[in-house]
One Martini backbone bead per residue (centre of mass of N, CA, C, O) as a GRO file, in nm:
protein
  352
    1UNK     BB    1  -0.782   2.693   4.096
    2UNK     BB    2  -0.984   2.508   4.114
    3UNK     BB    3  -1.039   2.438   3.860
    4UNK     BB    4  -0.749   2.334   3.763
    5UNK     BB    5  -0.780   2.078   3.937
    6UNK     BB    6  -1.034   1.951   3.796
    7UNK     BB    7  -0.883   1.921   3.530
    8UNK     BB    8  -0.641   1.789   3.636
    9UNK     BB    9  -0.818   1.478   3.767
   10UNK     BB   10  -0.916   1.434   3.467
   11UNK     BB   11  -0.708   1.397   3.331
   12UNK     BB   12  -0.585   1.190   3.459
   13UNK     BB   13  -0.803   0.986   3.465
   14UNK     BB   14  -0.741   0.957   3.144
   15UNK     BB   15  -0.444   0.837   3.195
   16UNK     BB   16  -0.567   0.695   3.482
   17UNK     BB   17  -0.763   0.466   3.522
   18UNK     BB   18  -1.006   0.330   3.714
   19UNK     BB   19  -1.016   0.037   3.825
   20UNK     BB   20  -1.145  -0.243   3.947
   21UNK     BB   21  -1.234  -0.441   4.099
   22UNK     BB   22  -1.159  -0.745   4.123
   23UNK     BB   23  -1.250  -1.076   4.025
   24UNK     BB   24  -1.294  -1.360   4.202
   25UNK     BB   25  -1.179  -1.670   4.065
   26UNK     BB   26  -1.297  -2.005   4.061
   27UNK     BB   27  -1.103  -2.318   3.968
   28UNK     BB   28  -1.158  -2.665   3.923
   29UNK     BB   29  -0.937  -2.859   3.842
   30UNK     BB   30  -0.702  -2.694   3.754
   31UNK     BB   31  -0.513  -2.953   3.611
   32UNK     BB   32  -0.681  -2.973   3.420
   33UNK     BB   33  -0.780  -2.984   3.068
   34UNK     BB   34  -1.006  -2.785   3.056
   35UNK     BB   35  -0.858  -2.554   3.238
   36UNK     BB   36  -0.644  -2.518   3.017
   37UNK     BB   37  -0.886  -2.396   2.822
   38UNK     BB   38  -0.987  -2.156   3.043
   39UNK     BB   39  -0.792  -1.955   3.167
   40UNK     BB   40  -0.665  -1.770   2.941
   41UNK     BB   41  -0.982  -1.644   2.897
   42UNK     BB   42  -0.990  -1.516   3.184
   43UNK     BB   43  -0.720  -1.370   3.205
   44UNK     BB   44  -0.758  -1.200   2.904
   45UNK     BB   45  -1.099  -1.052   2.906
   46UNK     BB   46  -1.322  -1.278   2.718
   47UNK     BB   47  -1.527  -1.268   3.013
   48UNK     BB   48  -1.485  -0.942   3.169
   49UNK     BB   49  -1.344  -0.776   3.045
   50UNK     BB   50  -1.079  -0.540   2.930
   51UNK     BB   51  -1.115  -0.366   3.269
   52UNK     BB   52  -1.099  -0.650   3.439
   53UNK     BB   53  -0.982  -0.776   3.704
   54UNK     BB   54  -0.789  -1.072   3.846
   55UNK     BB   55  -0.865  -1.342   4.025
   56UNK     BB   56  -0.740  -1.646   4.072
   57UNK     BB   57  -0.838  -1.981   4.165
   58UNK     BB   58  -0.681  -2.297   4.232
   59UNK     BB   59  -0.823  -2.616   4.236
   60UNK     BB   60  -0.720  -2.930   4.412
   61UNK     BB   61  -0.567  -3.217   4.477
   62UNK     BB   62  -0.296  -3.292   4.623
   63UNK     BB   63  -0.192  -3.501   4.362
   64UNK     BB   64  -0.170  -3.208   4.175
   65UNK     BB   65   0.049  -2.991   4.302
   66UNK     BB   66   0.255  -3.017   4.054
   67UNK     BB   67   0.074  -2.945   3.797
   68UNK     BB   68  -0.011  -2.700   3.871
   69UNK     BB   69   0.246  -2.526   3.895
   70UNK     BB   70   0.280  -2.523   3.634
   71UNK     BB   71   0.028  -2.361   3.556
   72UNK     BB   72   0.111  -2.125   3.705
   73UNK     BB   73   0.407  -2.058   3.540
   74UNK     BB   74   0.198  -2.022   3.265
   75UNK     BB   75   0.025  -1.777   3.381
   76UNK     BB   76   0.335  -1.621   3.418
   77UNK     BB   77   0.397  -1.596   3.151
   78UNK     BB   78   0.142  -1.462   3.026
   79UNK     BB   79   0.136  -1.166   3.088
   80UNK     BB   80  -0.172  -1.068   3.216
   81UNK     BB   81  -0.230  -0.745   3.315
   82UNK     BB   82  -0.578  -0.885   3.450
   83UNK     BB   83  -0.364  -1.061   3.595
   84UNK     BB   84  -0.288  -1.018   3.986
   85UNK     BB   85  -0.365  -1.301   4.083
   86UNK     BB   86  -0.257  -1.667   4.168
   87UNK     BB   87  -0.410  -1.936   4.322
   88UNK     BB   88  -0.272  -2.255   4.465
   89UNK     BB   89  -0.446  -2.515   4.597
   90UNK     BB   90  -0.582  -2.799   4.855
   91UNK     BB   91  -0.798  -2.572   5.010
   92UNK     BB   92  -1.120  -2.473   5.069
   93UNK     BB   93  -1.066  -2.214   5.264
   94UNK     BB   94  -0.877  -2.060   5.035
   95UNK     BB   95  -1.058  -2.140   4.771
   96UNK     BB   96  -1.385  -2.005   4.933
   97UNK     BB   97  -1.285  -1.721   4.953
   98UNK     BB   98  -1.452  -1.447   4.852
   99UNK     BB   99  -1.620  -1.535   4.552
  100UNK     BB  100  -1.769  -1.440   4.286
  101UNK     BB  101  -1.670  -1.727   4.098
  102UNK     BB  102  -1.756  -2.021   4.034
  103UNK     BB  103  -1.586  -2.336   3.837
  104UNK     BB  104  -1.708  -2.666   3.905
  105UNK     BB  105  -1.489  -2.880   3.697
  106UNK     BB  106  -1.411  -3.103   3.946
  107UNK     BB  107  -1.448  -3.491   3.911
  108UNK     BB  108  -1.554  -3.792   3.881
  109UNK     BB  109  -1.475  -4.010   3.673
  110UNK     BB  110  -1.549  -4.239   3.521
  111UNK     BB  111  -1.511  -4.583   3.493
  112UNK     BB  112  -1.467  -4.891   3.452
  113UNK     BB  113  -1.748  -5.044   3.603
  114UNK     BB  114  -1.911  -4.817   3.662
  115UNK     BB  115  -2.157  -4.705   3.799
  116UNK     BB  116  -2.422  -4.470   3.809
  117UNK     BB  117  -2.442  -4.484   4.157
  118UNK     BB  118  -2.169  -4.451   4.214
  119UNK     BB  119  -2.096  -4.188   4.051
  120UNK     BB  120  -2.261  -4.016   4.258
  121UNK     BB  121  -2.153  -4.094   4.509
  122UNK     BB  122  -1.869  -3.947   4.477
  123UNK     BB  123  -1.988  -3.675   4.408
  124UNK     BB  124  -2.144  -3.582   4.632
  125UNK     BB  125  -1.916  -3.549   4.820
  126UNK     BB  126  -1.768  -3.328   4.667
  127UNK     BB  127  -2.058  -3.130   4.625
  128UNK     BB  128  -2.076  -3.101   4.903
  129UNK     BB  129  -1.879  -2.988   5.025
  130UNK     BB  130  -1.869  -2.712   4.846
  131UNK     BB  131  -2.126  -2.595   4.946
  132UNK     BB  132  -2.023  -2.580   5.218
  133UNK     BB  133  -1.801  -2.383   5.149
  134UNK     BB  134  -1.958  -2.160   5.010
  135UNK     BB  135  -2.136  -2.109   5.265
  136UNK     BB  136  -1.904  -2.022   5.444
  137UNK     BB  137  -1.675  -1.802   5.264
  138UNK     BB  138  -1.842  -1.720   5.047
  139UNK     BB  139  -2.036  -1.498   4.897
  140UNK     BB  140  -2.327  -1.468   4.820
  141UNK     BB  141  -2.303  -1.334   4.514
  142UNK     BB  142  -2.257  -1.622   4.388
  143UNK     BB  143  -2.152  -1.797   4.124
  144UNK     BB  144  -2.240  -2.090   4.019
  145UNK     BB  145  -2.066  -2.328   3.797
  146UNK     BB  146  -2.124  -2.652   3.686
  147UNK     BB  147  -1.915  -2.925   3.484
  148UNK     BB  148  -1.959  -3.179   3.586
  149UNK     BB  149  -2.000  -3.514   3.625
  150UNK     BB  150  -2.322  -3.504   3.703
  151UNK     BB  151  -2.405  -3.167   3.656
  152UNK     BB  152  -2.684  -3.130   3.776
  153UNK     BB  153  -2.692  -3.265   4.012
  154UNK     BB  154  -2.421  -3.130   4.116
  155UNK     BB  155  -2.547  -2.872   4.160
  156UNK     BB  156  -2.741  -2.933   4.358
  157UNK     BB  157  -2.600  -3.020   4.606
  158UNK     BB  158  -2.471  -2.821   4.642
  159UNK     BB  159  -2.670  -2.629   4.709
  160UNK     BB  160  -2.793  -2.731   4.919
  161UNK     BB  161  -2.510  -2.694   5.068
  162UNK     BB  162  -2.606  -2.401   5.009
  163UNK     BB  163  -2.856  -2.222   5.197
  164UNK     BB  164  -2.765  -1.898   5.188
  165UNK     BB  165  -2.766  -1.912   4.897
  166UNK     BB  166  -2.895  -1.886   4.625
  167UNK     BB  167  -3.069  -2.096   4.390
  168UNK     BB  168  -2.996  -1.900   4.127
  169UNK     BB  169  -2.675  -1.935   4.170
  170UNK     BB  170  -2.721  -2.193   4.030
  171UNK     BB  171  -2.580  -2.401   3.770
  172UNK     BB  172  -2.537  -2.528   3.451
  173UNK     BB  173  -2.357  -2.682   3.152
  174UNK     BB  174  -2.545  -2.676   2.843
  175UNK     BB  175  -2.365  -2.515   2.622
  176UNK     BB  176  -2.222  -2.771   2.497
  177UNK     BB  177  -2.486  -2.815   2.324
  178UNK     BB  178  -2.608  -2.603   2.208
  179UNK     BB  179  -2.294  -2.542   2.041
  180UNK     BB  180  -2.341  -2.826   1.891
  181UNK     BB  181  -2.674  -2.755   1.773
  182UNK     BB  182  -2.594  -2.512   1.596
  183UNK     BB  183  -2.366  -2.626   1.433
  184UNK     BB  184  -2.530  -2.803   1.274
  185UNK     BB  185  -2.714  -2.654   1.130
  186UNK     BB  186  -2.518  -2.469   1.006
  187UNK     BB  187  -2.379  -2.726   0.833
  188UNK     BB  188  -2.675  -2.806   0.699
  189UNK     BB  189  -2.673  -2.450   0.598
  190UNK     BB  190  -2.375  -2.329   0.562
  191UNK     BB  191  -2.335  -2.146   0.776
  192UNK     BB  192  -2.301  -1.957   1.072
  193UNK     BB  193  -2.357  -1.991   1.367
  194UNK     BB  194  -2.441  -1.682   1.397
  195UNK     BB  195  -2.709  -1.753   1.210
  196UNK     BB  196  -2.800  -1.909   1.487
  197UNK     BB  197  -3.113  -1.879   1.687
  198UNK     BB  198  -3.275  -2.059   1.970
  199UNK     BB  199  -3.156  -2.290   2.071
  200UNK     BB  200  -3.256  -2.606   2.286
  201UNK     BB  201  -3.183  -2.722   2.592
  202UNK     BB  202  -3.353  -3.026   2.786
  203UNK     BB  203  -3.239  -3.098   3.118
  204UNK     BB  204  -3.008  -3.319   3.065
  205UNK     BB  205  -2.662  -3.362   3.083
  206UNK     BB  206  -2.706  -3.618   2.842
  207UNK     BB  207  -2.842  -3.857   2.645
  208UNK     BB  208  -3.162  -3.713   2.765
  209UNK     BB  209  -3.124  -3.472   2.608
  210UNK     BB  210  -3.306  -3.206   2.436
  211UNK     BB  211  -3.261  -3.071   2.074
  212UNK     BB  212  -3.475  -2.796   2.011
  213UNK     BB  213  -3.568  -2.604   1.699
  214UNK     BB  214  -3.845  -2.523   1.679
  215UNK     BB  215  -3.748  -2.205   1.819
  216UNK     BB  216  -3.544  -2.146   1.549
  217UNK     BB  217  -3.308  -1.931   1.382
  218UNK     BB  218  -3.248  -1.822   1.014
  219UNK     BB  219  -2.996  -1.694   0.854
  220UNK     BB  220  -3.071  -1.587   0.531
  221UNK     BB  221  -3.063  -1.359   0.344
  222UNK     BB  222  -3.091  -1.131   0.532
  223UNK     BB  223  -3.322  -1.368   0.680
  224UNK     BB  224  -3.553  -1.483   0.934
  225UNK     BB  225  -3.584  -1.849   0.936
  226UNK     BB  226  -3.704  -2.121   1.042
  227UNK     BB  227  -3.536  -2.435   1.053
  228UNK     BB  228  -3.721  -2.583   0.913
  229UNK     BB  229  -3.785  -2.421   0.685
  230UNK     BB  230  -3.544  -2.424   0.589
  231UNK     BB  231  -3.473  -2.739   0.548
  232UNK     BB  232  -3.674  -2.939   0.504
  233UNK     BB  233  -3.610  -3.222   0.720
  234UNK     BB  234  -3.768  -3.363   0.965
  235UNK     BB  235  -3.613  -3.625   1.004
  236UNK     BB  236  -3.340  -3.496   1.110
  237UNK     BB  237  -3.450  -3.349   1.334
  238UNK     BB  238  -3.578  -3.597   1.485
  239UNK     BB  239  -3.307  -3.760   1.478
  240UNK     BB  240  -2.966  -3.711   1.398
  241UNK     BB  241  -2.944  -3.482   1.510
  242UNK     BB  242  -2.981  -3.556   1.822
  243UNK     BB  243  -2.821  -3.798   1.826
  244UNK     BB  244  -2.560  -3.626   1.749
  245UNK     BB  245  -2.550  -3.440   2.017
  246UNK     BB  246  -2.621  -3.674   2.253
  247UNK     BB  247  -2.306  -3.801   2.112
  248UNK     BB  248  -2.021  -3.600   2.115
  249UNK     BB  249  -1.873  -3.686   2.338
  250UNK     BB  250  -1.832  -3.973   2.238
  251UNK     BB  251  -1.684  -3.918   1.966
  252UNK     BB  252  -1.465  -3.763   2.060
  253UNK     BB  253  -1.330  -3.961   2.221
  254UNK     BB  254  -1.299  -4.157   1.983
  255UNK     BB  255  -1.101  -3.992   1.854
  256UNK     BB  256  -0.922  -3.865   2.059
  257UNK     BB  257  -0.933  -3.993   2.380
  258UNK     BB  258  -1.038  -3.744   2.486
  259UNK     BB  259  -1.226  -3.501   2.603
  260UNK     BB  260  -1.392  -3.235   2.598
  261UNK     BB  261  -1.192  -2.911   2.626
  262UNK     BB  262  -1.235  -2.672   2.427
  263UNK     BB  263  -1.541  -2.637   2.386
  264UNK     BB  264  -1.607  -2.656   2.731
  265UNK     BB  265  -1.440  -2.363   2.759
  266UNK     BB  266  -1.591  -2.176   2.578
  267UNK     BB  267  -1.852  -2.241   2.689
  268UNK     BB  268  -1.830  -2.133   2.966
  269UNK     BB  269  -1.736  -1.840   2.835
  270UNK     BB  270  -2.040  -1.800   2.749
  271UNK     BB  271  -2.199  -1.831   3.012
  272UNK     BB  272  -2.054  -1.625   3.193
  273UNK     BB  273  -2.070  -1.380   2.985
  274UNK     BB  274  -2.414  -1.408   3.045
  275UNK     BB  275  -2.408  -1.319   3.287
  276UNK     BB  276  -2.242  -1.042   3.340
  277UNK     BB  277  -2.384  -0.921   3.041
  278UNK     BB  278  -2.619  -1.060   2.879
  279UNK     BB  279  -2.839  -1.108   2.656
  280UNK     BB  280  -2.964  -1.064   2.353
  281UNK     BB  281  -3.156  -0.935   2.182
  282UNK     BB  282  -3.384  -1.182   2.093
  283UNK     BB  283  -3.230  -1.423   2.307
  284UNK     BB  284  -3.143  -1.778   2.367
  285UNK     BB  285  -3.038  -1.954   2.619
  286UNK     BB  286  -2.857  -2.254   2.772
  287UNK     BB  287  -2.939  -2.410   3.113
  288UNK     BB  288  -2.906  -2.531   3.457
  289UNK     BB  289  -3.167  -2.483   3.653
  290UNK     BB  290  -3.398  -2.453   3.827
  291UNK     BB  291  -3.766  -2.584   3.849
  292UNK     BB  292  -3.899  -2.336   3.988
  293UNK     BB  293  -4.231  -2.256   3.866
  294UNK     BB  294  -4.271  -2.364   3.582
  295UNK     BB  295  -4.448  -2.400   3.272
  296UNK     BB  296  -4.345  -2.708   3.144
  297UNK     BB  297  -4.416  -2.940   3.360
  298UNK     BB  298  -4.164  -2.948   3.559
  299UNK     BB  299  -4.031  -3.051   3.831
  300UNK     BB  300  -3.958  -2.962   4.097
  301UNK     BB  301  -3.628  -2.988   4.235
  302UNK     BB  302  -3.500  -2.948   3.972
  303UNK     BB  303  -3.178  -2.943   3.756
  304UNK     BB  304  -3.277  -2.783   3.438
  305UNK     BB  305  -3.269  -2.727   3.078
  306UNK     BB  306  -3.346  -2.402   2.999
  307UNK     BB  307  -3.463  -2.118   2.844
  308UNK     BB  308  -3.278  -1.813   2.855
  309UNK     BB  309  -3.268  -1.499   3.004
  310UNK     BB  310  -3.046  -1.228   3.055
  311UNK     BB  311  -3.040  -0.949   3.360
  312UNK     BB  312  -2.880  -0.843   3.565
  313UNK     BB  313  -2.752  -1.136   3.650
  314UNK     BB  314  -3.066  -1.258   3.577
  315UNK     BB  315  -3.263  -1.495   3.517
  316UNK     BB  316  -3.511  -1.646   3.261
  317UNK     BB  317  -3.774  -1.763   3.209
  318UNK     BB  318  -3.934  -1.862   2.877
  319UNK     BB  319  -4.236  -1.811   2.804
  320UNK     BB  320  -4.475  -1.981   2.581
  321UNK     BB  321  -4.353  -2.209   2.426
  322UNK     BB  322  -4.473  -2.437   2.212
  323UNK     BB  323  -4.567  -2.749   2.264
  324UNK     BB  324  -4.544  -3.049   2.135
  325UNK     BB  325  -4.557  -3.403   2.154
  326UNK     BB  326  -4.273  -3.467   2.120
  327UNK     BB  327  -4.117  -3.282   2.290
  328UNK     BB  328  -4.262  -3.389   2.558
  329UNK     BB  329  -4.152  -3.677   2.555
  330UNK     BB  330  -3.887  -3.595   2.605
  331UNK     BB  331  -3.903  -3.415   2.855
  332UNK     BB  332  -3.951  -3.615   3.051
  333UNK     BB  333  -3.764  -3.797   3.012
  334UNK     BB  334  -3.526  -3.642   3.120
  335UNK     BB  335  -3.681  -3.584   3.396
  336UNK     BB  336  -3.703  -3.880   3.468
  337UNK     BB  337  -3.369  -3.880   3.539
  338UNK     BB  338  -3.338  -3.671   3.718
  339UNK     BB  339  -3.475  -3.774   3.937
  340UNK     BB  340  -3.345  -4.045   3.975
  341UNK     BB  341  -3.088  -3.917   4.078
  342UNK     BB  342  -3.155  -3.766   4.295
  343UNK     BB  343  -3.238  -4.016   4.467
  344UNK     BB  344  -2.982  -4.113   4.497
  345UNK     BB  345  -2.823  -3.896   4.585
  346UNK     BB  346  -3.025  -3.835   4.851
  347UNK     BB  347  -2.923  -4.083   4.978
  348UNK     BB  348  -2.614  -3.992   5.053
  349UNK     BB  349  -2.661  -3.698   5.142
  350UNK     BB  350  -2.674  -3.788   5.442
  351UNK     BB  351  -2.434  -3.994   5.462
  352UNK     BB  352  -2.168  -3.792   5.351
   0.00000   0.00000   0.00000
């Protein structure tokens, strides 16, 4: 009779598997467009694996909680199975209770004639009050993406303002700059993205960010050899290049009228999906974190893009790849700024 129930309590679990925890994930900024293109990947299961229930929660200002409610319904109107609960709310304490991931998306965007020591000053009181509120609310375990801008300030901010969280658990999103040093890359030697890997983004989300492919690689013929030796084009690699990544963002406004919103929302879910599940052997990804006790000549205290591997949810700077004189130049000019940046950022921290 015990053997009985044994075998038939297996039966069962393999009709009714057992389903995990939901993962609790906010996105802030939720009525916005980039949000419009980044919910329905997470919500099935693009993001967190195809057996990973999922709880929602939606976070904005006040006057867009009518738009929200849109967002909400056609949420809803998704029926998509791993998608548990939906919450939108514009109350911090109800947005960053017990969360497993936050994405950081809703920020104050530059206006005409803004300085950009103002748009830091608007930002800071944003992400001072969230990292206040990720301190109270969220798990220690959380993972924290910001993609707003100017996204590294702007997350480095959250962290000091959540003293409890590890500062390793926050990051920022260069990677829709990787993936579209990528992107350029793979059309100018005819492949697809997927058969180029290990370019780096160095530096700050902005346009002294540095696109590095010095020690990347691309599949030829069933065979792997660095981007330079494929090309063979080194002044466009030094030039155009660099410049076609580093104001992607503003072609795309001008063509488009809007900002990248499916491109970042793609990047956003490439990025948390290798935070989740880590990255593939002998690859490597770039990303926004601290840059306590790097080898590359960094200063600390900075929130910097630098080349990482992923395990068991826990980045690691790549250790070890010789920089030449060109790159040395950009990385620090890029640091340059981050800093400079910080000092702005951190005055306004004390009184904001």
């Amino acid at each position: 009779m015990q053997v009985w129930r044994h075998f038939k309590v297996l039966e069962l679990s393999a009709q009714f598997p057992i389903m995990p925890e939901p993962v609790r994930v906010l996105v802030t900024g939720a009525a916005g467009q980039i949000a419009y293109s980044l919910l329905y990947s997470i919500g099935n299961g693009s993001v967190f694996g195809k057996d990973q229930p999922i709880i929602l929660v939606l976070l904005d200002i006040t006057p867009m909680m009518g738009v929200l409610d849109g967002v909400l319904m056609e949420l809803q109107d998704c029926a998509l199975p791993l998608l548990k609960d939906v919450i939108a709310t514009d109350k911090e304490e109800v947005a960053f209770k017990d969360l497993d991931v936050a994405v950081l998306v809703g920020s104050m965007p530059r206006r005409d004639g803004m300085e950009r020591k103002d748009l830091l000053k608007a930002n800071v009181k944003i992400f001072k009050s969230q990292g206040a509120a990720l301190d109270k609310y969220a798990k220690k375990s959380v993972k924290v993406i910001v993609v707003g801008n100017p996204a590294n300030t702007n997350c480095l901010t959250a962290s000091k303002s959540a003293p409890s969280i590890p500062k390793e658990n926050f990051s920022c999103l260069t990677r829709l700059d990787h993936n579209r040093a990528k992107a350029q890359i793979a059309l100018k030697l005819g492949v697809t993205s997927e058969d180029v890997k290990n370019v780096i983004i160095w530096g700050n989300h902005s346009s002294t960010q540095y696109p590095d492919v010095n020690h990347a690689k691309v599949k030829l013929q069933g065979k792997e050899v660095g981007v330079y030796e494929a090309l063979k084009n080194d002044s466009w690699l030094k030039g155009e290049f660099i410049t076609t990544v580093q104001q992607r963002g503003a072609a795309v406004i001008k063509a488009r009228k809007l900002s990248s919103a499916m491109s970042a929302a793609k990047a956003i879910c490439d990025h948390i999906r290798d935070i989740w599940f880590g990255t593939p052997e002998g690859e490597f990804v770039s990303m926004g974190i601290i840059s306590d006790g790097n080898s590359y000549g960094v200063p600390d205290d900075l929130l910097y893009s630098f080349p990482v591997t992923i395990k068991n949810k826990t980045w690691k700077i790549v250790e070890g790849l010789p920089i030449n004189d060109f790159s040395r130049e950009k990385m620090d000019l890029t640091a340059k700024e981050l800093s400079e940046e910080k000092e702005t950022a951190f005055e306004f921290l004390s009184s904001a």
